[in-house]
C-alpha positions in Angstrom: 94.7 -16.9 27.7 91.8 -15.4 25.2 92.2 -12.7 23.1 89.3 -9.6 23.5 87.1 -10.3 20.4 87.2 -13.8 20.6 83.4 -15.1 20.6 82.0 -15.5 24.0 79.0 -17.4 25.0 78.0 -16.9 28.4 74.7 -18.7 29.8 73.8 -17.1 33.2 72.1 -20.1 35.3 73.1 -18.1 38.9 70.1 -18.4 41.2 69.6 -17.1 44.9 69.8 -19.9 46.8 68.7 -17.9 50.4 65.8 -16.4 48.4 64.7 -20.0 46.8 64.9 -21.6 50.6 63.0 -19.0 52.2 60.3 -18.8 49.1 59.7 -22.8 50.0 59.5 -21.8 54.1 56.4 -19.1 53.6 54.6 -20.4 51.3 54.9 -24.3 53.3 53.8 -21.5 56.0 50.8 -20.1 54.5 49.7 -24.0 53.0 49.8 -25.1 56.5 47.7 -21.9 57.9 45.5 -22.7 54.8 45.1 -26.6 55.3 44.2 -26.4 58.7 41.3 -23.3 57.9 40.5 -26.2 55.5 40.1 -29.2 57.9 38.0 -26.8 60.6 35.0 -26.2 57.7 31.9 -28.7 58.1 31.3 -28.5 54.6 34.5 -28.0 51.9 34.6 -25.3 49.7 36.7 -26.8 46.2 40.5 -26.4 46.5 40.5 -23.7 43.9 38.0 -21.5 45.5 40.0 -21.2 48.3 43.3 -20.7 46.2 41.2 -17.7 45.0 40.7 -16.4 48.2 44.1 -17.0 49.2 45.5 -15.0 46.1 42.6 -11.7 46.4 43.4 -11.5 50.2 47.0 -10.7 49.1 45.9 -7.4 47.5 46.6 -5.0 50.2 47.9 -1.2 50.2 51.6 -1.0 51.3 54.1 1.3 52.0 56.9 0.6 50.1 60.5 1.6 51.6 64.3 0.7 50.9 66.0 -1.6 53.6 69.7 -2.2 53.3 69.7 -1.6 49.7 66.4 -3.7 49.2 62.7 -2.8 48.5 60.7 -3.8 50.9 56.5 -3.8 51.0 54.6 -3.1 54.5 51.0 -3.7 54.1 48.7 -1.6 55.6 45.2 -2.0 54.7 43.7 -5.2 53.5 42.2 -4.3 50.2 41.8 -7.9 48.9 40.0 -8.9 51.9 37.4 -6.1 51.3 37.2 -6.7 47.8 36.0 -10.2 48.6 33.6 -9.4 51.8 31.9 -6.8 49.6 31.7 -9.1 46.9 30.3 -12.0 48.9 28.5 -10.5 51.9 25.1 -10.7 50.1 25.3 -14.7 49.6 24.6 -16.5 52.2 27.1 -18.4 54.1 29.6 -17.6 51.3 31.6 -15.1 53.5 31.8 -16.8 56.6 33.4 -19.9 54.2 36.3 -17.8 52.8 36.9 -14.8 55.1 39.6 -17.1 57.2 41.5 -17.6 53.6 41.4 -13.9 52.8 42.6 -13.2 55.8 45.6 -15.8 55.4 46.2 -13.9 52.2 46.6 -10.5 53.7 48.4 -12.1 56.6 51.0 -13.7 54.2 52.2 -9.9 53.0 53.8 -10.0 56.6 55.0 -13.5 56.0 57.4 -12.1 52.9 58.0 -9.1 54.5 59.4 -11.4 57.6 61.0 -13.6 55.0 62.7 -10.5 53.4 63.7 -9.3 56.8 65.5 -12.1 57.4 67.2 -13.3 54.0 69.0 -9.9 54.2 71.6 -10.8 56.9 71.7 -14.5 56.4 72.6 -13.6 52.6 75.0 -11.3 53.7 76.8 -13.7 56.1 77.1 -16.9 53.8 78.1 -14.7 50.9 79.9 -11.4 52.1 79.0 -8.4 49.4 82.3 -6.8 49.8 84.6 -9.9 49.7 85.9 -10.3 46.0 85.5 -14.3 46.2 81.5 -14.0 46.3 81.9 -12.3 42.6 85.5 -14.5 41.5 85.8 -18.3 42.5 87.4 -19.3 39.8 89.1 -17.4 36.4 89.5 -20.6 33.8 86.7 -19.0 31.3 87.8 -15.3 32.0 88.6 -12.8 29.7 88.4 -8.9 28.9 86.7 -6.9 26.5 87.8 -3.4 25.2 85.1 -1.6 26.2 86.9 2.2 25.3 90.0 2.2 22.6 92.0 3.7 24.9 92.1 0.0 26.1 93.0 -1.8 22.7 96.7 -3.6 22.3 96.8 -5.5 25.7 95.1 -9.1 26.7 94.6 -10.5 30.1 97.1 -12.9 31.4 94.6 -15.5 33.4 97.7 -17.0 35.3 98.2 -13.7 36.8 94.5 -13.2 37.6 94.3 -16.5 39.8 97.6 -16.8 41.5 96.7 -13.0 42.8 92.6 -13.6 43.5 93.8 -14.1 47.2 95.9 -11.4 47.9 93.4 -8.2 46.1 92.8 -6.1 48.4 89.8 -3.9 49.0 89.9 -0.3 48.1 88.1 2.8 48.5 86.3 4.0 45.7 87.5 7.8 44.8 84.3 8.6 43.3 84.4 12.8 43.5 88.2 12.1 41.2 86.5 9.9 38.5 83.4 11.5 38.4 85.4 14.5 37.1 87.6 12.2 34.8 84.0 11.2 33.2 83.0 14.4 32.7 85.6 15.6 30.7 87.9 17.6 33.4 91.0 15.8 33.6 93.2 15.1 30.6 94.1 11.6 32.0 92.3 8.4 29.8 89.4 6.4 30.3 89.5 4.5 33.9 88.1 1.4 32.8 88.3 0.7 29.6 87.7 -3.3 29.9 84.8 -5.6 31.2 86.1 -8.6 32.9 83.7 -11.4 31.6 83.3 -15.4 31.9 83.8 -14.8 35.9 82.3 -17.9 38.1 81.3 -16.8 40.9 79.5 -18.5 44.8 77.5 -20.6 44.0 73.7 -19.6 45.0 75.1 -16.2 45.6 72.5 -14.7 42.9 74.6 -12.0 42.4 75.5 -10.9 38.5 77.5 -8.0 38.7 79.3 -6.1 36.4 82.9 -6.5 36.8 85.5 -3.5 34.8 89.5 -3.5 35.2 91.3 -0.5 35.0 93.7 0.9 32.5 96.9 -0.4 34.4 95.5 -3.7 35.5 95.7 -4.1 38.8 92.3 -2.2 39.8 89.0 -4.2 39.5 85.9 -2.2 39.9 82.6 -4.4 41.0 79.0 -2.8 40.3 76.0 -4.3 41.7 72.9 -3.1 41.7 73.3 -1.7 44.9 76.6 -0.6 45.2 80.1 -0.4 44.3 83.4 -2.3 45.4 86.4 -1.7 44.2 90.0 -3.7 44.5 93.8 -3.8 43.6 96.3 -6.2 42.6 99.8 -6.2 43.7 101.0 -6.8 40.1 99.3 -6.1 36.8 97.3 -8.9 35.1 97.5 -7.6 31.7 100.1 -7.6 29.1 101.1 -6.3 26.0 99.7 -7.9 22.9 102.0 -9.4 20.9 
């Protein structure tokens, strides 16, 4: 059990493991397109030419829209590709060398946008969003800090918090009823005045929410940057402070 106040280092080294996999699928993708434009030339450009051409073929005007809570870029026009045919048009041979690798550039914006596409579900089904164990695996290192005074005199009792991790329950969020308890309408006290912190997580979930109890400690409120969850204990898991 830790006390709120007690010194807490906490090292963040969460990483997106579905995001780092597909990152190393395109761009083995675009290598390979790139390789064999490579082999088909009768005379070889140097390997950092055509990394140029690669990288100002990615330039491209997009349309930028929100997919399941995530940004996503459509390319529409190839602006890099331009950039380097007006650039090179007038030197002999030169464009005919490096359009292929300007073009692989402006055809890799659809190779993330694919790779996007598709690391949205497969995220979601190896590490479910609304399941509490994606945010809590394990509660050794956690602890609470008072975060409003209306909080202050009570600790969190850990051995409460993991013998109940797998029987929360999700919630629904009454966001109309604490909206007006924020803005000053209701009489009753602060929600959530504590931030549950030193949480372990899935591993490769690459998810670092922010994690708030409420006043009578059974309600856990998770906030992600794309949504909200929120859960409830059968028993409290905070006590009175001796």
């Amino acid at each position: 059990m830790k006390k709120e106040g007690a010194l807490i280092i906490n090292i963040d080294v969460s990483f997106n493991i579905v995001s780092f996999m597909m990152s190393i699928i395109q761009w083995s993708v675009i290598g390979y397109l790139a390789y064999r434009g490579y082999k088909r030339l009768d005379t070889k450009p140097r390997v950092w030419k055509i990394l140029f051409a690669l990288l100002v073929g990615l330039f491209a005007f997009t349309i930028n829209m929100e997919f399941f809570h995530t940004l996503i870029k459509i390319p529409i026009l190839p602006l890099g590709v331009w950039i380097l045919y007006g650039v090179l048009r007038s030197k002999e041979g030169r464009w005919d060398t490096y359009r292929r690798f300007a073009w692989i550039g402006f055809l890799a914006n659809f190779i993330f946008l694919a790779g996007t596409l598709l690391t949205i579900p497969l995220h979601s089904l190896i590490y479910p969003e609304n399941d509490l164990s994606t945010y809590i695996t394990g509660a050794e290192e956690t602890s609470i800090n008072i975060i409003h005074p209306s909080g202050e005199g009570r600790t969190l009792d850990q051995e409460k918090l993991e013998k109940q991790l797998s029987n929360v329950k999700q919630a629904e969020v009454e966001s109309w009823l604490w909206y007006e308890e924020v803005g000053g309408r209701s009489s009753n006290p602060e929600r959530f005045p504590y931030q549950l912190v030193g949480t372990t997580g899935k591993w490769g979930s690459g998810l670092n929410p922010d994690i708030y109890m409420e006043q009578d400690g059974k309600g856990l409120l998770i906030s992600t940057r794309k949504t909200q969850y929120y859960y409830r204990f059968p028993e409290t898991v905070l006590e009175e402070e001796e």
